[in-house]
C-alpha positions, 0 to 999 in steps of 0.5 A: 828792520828797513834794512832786512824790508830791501834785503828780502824780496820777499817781504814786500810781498808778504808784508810788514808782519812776517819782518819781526817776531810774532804770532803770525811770522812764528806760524808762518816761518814753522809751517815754511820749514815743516814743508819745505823739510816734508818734500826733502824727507820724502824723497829721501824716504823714498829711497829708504835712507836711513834718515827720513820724513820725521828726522828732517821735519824735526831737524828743520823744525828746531832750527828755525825755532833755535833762530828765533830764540836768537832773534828774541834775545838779540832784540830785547838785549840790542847785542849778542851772538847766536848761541843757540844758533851756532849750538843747533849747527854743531848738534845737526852736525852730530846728528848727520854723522851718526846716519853714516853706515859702512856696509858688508860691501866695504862702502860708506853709505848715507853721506848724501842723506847726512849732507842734506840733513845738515843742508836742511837744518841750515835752510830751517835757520835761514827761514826761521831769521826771516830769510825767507828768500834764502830759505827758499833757493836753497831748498830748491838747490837741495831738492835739485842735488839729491833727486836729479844728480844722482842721474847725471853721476851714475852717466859719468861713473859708468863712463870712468876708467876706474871702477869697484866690483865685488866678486864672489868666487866659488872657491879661494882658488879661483883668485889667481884664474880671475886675476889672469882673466883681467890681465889678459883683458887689458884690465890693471887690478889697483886693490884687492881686499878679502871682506871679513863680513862673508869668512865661514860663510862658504864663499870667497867674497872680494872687493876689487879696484879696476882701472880700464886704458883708453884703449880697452875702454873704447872696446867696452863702453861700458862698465856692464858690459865688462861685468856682464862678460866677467859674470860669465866665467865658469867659478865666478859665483855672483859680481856686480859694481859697488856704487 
């Protein structure tokens, strides 16, 4: 118990009450987790993912109670290991993986949101061991990941040589004029893959790697405004960069 008082800053503030297990340390450490789980739930709300305010509230909120159960039995036995603990890891892990989705555009969506579930269950068993210092720098490690780097990542996708569009073409044949286009601009194709999602629908849709040289890449810039000038060729019917 001394040893946790000088390991967690934090509770010399809070005091003596928040170190053990009881009535006030149990409201304390449900309510830490809850609001710390809302502001991550929301900003992935926000951005309509496929997991969102009550998902991560409920996983956080398991967590936290998954660690103090372990702390109770681990008390009053004086030895054991974390079963429930370990046994909430493994199923956050389930859970995260299910909201993992492949898209009609050949992407796999939702591996930030299921990360940052996953993050969030974890943070939810540091709080609810009365880590309340780890609990908290890693929430606003969290919160910092999947608000602002999203920002800094979409600067340097835009910057990379290689990029993935999806072309919708007119008709079928227009495939072997596109990919002359390309050439003759300096563009390498790596892959061209027809998607299953659009046969019958009457359209040609494709999901196409390019890479760029350095020398052609110093010309553009920018991958909108290689988009930008192949969107404007008469049998291209829609195209835009998979993110």
């Amino acid at each position: 118990m001394n040893s946790l008082l000088f390991q967690d800053p934090l509770i010399k503030y809070l005091g003596s009450w928040s170190i053990g297990i009881n009535f006030y340390s149990v409201l304390f450490r449900i309510f830490l987790v809850v609001a710390l789980a809302s502001l991550i739930g929301c900003e992935r709300s926000s951005k309509r993912h496929s997991a969102g305010l009550r998902t991560f509230i409920i996983v956080s909120m398991a967590s936290a109670v998954s660690a103090m159960i372990d702390s109770c039995i681990i008390a009053e036995t004086g030895k054991g290991i974390p079963i429930i603990s370990a046994a909430s890891v493994v199923s956050i892990a389930m859970i995260s993986g299910n909201s993992i989705l492949f898209s009609s555009k050949s992407q796999i969506k939702g591996l930030t949101t299921s990360a940052g579930l996953w993050a969030c269950g974890v943070i939810g068993l540091a709080a609810g061991a009365g880590l309340y210092t780890v609990a908290l720098i890693s929430f606003f490690s969290l919160l910092g990941c999947i608000s602002q780097l999203p920002l800094i990542e979409a600067i340097l996708k835009d910057r990379s040589n290689h990029f993935e569009i999806q072309l919708e073409l007119k008709n079928t044949y227009n495939l072997q004029d596109f990919v002359m286009t390309l050439r003759k601009l300096g563009l390498k194709i790596d892959d061209i893959e027809s998607n299953p999602a659009y046969a019958n629908s009457g359209i040609s849709v494709y999901s196409v790697s390019i890479t760029v040289s350095e020398r052609d890449f110093k010309k553009y810039k920018r991958h909108s405004d290689i988009i930008e000038a192949l969107g404007s060729l008469d049998y291209v019917h829609y195209i835009e960069e998979i993110s």
